[in-house]
KEPA-44475 format. One record per residue (C-alpha): chain; residue number from 1; x, y, z. Coordinates in pm, 1 decimal, padded with zeros to 6 digits. Layout:
<atoms>
ch | i | px | py | pz
A | NUM | X | Y | Z
...
</atoms>
This chain:
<atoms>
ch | i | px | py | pz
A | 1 | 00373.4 | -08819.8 | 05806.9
A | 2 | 00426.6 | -09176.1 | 05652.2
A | 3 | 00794.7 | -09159.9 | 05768.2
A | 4 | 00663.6 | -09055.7 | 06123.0
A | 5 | 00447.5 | -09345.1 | 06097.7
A | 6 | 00694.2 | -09601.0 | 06041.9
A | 7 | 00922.8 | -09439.0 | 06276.7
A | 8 | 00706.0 | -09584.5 | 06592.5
A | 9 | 00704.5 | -09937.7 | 06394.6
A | 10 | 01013.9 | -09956.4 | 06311.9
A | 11 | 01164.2 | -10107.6 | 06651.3
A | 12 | 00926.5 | -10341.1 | 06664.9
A | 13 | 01017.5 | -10482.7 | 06324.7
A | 14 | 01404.8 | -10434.8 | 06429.2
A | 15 | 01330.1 | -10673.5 | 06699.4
A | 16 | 01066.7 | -10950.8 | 06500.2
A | 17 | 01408.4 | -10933.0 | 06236.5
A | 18 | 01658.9 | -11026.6 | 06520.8
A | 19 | 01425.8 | -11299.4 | 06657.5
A | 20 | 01400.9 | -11455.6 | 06315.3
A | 21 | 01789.0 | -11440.5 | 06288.9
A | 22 | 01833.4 | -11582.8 | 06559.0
A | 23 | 01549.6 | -11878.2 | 06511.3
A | 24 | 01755.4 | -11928.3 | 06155.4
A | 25 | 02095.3 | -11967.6 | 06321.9
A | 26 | 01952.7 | -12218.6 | 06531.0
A | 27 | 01769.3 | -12467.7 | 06315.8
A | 28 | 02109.4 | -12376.1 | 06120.9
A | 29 | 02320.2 | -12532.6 | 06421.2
A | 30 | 02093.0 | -12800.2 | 06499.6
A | 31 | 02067.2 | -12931.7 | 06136.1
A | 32 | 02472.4 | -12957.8 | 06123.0
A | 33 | 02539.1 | -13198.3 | 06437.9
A | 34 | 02266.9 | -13399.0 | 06376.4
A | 35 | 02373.3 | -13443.0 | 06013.7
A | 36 | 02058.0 | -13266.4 | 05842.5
A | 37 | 01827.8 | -13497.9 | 06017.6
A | 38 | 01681.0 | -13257.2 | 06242.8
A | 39 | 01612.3 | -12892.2 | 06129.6
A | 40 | 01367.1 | -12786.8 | 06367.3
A | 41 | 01156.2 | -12788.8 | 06735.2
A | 42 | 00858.7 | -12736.9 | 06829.1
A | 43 | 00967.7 | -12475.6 | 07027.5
A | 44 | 01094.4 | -12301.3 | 06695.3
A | 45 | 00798.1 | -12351.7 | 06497.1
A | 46 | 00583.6 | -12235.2 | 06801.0
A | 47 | 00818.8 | -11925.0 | 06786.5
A | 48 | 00821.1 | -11864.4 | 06426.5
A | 49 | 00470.7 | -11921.8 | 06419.9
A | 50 | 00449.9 | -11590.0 | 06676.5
A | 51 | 00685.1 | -11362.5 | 06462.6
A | 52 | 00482.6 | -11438.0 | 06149.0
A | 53 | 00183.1 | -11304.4 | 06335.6
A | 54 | 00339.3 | -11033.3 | 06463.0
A | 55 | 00504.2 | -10991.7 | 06111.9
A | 56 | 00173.8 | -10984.5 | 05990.5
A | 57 | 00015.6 | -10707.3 | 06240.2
A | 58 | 00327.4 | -10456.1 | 06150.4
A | 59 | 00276.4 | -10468.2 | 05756.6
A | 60 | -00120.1 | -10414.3 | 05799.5
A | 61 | -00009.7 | -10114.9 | 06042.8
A | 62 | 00225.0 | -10018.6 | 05776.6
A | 63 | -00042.1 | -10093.5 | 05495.2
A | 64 | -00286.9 | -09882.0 | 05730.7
A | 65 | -00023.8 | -09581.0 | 05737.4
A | 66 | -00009.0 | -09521.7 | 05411.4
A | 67 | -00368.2 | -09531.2 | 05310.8
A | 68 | -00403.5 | -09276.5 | 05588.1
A | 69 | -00128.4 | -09032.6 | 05459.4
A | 70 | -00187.9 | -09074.0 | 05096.2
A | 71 | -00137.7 | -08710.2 | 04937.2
A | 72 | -00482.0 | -08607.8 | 04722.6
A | 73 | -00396.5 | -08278.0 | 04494.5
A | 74 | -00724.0 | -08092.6 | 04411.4
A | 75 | -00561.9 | -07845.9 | 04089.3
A | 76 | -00810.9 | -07490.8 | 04085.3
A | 77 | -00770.7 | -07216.2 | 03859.9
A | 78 | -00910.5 | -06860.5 | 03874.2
A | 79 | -01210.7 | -06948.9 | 03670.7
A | 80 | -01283.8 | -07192.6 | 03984.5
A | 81 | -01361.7 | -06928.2 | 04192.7
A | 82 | -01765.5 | -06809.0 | 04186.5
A | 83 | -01642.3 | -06448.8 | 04250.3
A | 84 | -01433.4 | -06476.6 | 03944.8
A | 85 | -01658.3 | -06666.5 | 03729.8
A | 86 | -01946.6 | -06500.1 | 03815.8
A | 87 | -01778.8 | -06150.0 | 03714.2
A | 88 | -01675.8 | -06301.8 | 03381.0
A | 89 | -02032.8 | -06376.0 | 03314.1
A | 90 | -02173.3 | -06026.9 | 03396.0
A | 91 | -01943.4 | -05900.9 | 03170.3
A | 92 | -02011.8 | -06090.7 | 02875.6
A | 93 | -02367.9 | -05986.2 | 02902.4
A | 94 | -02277.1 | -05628.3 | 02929.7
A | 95 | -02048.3 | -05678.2 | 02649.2
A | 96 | -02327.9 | -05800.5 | 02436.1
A | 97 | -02595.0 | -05540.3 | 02522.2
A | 98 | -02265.3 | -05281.4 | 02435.6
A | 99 | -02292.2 | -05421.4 | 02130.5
A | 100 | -02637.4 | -05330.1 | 02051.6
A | 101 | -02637.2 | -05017.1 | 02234.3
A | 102 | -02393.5 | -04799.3 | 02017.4
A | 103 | -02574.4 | -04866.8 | 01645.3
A | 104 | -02926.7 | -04708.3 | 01830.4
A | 105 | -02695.4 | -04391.3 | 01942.3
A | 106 | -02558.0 | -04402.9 | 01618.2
A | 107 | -02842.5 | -04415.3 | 01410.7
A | 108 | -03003.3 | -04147.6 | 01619.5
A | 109 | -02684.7 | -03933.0 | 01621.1
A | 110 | -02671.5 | -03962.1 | 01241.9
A | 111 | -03068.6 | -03835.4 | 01213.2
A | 112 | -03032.9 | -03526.1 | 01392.2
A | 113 | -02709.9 | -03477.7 | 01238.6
A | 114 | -02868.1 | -03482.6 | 00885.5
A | 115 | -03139.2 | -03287.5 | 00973.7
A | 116 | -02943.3 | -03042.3 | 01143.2
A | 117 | -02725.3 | -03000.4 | 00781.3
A | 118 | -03020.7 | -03030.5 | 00580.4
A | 119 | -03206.1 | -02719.0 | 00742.7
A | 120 | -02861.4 | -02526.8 | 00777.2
A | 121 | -02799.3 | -02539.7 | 00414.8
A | 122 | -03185.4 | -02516.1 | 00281.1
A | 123 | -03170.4 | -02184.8 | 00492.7
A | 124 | -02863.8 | -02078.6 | 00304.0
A | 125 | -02961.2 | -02115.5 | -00038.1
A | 126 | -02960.5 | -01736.9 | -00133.9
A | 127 | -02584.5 | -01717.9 | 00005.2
A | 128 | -02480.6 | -02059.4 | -00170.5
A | 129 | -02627.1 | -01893.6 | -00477.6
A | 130 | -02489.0 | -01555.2 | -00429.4
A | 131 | -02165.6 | -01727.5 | -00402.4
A | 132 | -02225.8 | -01923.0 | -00733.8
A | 133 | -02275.1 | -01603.0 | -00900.4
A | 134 | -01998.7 | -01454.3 | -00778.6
A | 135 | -01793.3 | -01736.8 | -00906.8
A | 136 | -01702.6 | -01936.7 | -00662.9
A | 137 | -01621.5 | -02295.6 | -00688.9
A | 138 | -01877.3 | -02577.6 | -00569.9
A | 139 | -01539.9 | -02716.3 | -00350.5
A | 140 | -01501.1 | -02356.0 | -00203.2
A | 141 | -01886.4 | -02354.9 | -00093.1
A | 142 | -01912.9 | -02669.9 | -00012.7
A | 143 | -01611.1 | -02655.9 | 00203.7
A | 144 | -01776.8 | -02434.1 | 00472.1
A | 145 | -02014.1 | -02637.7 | 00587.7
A | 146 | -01780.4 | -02934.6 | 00549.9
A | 147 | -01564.2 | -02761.9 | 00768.1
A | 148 | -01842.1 | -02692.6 | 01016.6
A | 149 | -01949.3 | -03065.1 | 01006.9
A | 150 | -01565.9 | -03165.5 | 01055.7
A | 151 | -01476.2 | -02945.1 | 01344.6
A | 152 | -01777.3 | -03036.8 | 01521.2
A | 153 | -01756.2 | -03465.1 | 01437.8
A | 154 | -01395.1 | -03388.2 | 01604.5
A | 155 | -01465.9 | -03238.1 | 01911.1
A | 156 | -01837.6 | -03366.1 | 02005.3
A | 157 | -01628.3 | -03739.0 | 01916.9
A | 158 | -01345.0 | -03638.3 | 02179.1
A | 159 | -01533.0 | -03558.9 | 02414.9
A | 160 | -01735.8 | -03782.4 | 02434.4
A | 161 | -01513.4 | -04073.7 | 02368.1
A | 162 | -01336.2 | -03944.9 | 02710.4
A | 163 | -01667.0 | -03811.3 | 02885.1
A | 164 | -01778.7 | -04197.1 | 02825.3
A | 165 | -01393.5 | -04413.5 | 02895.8
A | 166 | -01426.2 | -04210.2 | 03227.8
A | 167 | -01779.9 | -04217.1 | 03368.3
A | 168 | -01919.8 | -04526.3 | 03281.4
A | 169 | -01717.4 | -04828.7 | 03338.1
A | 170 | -01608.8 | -04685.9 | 03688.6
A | 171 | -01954.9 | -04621.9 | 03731.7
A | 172 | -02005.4 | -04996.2 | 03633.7
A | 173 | -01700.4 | -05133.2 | 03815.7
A | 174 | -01840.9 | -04941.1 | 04114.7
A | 175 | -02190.3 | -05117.2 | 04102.4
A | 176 | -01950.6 | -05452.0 | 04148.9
A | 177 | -01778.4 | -05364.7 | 04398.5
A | 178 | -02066.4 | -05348.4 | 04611.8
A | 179 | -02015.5 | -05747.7 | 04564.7
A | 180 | -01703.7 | -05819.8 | 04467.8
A | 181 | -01369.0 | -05618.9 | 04638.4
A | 182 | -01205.4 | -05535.9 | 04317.7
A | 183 | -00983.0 | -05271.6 | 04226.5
A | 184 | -01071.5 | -05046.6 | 03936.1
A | 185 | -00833.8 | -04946.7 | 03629.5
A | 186 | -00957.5 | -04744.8 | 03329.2
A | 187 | -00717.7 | -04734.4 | 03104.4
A | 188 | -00785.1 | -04528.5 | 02793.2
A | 189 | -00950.0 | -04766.6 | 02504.7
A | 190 | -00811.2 | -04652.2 | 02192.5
A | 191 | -00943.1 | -04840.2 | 01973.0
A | 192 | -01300.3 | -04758.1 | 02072.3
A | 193 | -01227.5 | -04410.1 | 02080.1
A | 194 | -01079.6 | -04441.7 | 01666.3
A | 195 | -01363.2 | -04615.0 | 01599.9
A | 196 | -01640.9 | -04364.9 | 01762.9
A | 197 | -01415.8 | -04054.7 | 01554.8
A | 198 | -01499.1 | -04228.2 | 01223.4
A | 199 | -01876.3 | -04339.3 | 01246.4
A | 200 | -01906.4 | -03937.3 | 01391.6
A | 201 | -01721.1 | -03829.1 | 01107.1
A | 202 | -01941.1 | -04031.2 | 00862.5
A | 203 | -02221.8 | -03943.5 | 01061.4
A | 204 | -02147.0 | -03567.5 | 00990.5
A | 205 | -01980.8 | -03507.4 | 00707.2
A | 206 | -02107.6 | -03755.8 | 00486.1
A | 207 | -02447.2 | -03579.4 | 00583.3
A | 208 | -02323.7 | -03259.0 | 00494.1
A | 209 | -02137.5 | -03367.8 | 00144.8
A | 210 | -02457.2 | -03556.1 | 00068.4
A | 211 | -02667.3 | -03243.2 | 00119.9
A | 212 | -02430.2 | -02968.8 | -00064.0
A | 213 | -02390.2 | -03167.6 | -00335.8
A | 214 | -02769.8 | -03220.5 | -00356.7
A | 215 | -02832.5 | -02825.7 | -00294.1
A | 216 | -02532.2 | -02733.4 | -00549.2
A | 217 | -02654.1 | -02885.0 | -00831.6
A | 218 | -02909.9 | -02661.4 | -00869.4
A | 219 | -02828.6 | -02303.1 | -01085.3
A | 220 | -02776.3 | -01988.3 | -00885.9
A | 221 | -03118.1 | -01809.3 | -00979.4
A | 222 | -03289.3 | -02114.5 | -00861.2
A | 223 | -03090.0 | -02071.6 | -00548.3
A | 224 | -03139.1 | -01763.8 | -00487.9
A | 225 | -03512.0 | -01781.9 | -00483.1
A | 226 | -03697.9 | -01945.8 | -00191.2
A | 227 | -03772.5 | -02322.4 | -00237.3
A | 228 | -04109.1 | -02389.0 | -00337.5
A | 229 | -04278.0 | -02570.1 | -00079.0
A | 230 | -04370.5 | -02953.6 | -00208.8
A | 231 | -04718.1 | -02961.1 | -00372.3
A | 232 | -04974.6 | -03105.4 | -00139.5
A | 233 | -05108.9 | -03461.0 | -00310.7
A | 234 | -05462.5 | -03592.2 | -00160.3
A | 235 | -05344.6 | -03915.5 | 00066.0
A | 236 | -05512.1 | -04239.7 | 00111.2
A | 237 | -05669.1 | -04153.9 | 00490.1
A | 238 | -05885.4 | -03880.5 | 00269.9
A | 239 | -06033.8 | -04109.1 | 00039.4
A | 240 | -06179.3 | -04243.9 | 00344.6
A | 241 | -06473.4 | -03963.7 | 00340.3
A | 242 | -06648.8 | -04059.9 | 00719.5
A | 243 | -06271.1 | -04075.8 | 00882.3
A | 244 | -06133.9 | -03781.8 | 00719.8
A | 245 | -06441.2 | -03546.7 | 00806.2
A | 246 | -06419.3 | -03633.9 | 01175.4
A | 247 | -06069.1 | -03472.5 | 01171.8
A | 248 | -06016.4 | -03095.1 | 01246.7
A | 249 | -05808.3 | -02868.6 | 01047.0
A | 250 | -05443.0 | -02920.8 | 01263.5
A | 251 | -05504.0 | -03301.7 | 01223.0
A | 252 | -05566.2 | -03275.9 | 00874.2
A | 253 | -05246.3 | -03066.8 | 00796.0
A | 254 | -05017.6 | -03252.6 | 01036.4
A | 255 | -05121.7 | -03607.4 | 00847.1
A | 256 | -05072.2 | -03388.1 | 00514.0
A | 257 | -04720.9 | -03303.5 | 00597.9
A | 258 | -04655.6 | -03685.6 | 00701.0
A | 259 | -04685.6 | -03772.7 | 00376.4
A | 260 | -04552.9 | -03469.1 | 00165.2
A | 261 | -04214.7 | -03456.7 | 00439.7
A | 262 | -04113.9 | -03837.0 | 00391.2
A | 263 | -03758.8 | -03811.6 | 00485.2
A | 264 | -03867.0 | -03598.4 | 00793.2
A | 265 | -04147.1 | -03858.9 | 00863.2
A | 266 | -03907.1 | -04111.5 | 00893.8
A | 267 | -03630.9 | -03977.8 | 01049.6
A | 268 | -03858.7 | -03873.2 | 01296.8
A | 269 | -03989.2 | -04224.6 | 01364.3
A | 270 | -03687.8 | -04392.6 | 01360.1
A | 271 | -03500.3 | -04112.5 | 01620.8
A | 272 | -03841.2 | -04191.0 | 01866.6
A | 273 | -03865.9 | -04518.1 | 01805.1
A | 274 | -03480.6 | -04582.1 | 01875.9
A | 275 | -03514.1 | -04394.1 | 02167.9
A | 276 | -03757.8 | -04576.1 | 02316.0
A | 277 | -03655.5 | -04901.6 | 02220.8
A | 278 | -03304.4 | -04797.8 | 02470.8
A | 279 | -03554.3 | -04684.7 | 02712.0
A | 280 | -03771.4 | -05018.9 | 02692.6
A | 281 | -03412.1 | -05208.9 | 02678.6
A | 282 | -03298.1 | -05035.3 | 03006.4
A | 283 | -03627.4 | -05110.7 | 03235.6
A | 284 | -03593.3 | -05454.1 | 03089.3
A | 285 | -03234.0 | -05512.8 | 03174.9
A | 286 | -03313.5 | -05384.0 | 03539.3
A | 287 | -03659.9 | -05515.3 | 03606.6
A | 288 | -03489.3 | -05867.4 | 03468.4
A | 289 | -03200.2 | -05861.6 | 03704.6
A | 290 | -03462.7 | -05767.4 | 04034.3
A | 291 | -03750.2 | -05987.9 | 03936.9
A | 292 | -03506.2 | -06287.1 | 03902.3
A | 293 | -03351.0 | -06253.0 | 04218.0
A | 294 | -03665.1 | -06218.2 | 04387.3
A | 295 | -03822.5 | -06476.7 | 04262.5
A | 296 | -03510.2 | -06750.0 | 04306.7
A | 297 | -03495.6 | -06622.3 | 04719.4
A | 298 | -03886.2 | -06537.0 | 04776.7
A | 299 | -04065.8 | -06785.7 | 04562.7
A | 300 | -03879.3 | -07078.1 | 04490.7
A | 301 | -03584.9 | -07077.7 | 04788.7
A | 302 | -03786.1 | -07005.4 | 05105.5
A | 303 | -03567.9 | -07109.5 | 05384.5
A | 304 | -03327.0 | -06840.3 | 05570.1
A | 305 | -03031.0 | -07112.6 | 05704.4
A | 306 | -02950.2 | -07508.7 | 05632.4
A | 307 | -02895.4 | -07774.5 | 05928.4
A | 308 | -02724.0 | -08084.7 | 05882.2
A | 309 | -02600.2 | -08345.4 | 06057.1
A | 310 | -02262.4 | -08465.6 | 06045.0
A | 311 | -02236.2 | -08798.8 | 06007.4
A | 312 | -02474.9 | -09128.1 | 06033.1
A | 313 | -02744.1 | -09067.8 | 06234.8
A | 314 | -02778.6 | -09332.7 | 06513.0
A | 315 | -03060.4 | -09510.5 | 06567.0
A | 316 | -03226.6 | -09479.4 | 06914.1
A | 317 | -03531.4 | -09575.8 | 07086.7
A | 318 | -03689.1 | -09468.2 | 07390.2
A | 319 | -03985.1 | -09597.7 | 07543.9
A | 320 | -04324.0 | -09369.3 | 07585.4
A | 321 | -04354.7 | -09233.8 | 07938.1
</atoms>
């Protein structure tokens, strides 16, 4: 554009630079015969005085050219775009609430687990110690129900490690591209799915060693009589006479076995009280993402389009009819 530019000047300059030639040759002739006494006419200053003006128009056109075809590089990279940024942001945020999310599955996985193996072996206490009188080993018991945990850490872990890579981030990346066009490619995460496989197998079977072990320790007559149920201790809520009278028989036992099940009691409170707190999290995470965008375009932005005005406004008047 800036070559174009001087293009359509540059025959006028060809002919200011022949002019001044030829003004130069001149004084040049007229200085030699009259000895170097006269160099110049009015005539020829009058003239020169005309191609330095004119001189002076072409380099401010010039000057003017390339101000108006000066290049301006504006550098952008992905992250630039909103689209692009804006996914990036979502997904840290679901990568932190994925963070938090496992360890309550986890922890609630892990409860029933143990009390799953704790009530499967308490009920086999006359066959653990039928087997102990028999001679058996405390590996070759224990390794039942060891194998039982295994077998079902293993499959429970693989399919659900695939169940989950396969259902929820397309269900995710479908959400998205309501929004953003986008392309969606699962790919299997392997180190996720080694990672699920131990905490299920720790879940598991380090519930079921930790039970056997507790269970074998015991002698084989002592196994093979029923347990003896835990002796019933008065609890603080009954030294509080005009409470605990109020309270019917069922309340009184259930409160009873609180207190005399403690491992029960708390595994039960921390299963319901996990559970809820995903629940709680999950109507959070949702009512946070409506109520915010309702609020930003209902409450605070309350126009549907923006006009402007190109340009400086000119002043006009106009008088009142």
């Amino acid at each position: 554009m800036y070559q174009q530019a001087l293009a359509k000047i540059a025959p006028q300059q060809a002919k200011i630079t022949a002019a001044q030639k030829q003004l130069q040759q001149a004084q040049a002739q007229m200085s030699q015969a009259s000895g170097g006494q006269v160099t110049t006419t009015p005539e020829i200053t009058a003239q020169l005085t005309q191609l330095k003006a004119a001189q002076a128009k072409l380099d401010a056109a010039k000057t003017k050219a390339k101000a108006q075809t000066k290049t301006t590089y504006t550098y952008q990279d992905r992250s630039d775009l909103p689209g692009f940024s804006a996914y990036g942001e979502s997904s840290d945020r679901i990568a932190a609430i994925a963070n938090v999310f496992p360890v309550f599955f986890f922890l609630i996985a892990a409860l029933i687990t143990f009390t799953t193996i704790t009530r499967m072996v308490e009920e086999a206490r006359g066959q653990i110690g039928t087997f102990k009188a028999l001679g058996y080993g405390k590996w070759a018991i224990a390794k039942n129900y060891l194998e039982y945990a295994l077998i079902a850490a293993i499959v429970g872990g693989l399919v659900g490690s695939v169940f989950g890579n396969e259902t929820l981030p397309r269900f995710i990346l479908a959400l998205y591209g309501q929004t953003i066009p986008m392309i969606a490619t699962v790919r299997m995460q392997w180190a996720s799915l080694a990672l699920a496989l131990g905490f299920s197998l720790i879940a598991t079977v380090g519930a079921a060693a930790f039970v056997v072990r507790r269970e074998l320790q015991e002698g084989p007559a002592a196994l093979m009589l029923p347990k003896a149920p835990k002796s019933a201790k008065r609890i603080l809520l009954e030294r509080i006479t005009p409470l605990w009278t109020r309270l019917n028989f069922n309340q009184k036992v259930s409160y009873r076995n609180l207190f005399r099940y403690k491992s029960r009691m708390v595994m039960s409170i921390i299963g319901i009280a996990g559970g809820c707190a995903l629940i709680l999290t999950g109507f959070g995470i949702r009512d946070s993402i409506i109520a915010s965008g309702t609020r930003q375009y209902g409450d605070i932005v309350k126009y549907q389009a923006v006009v402007s005005l190109k340009g400086q406004a000119k002043k006009s008047s106009s008088s009142p009819s």
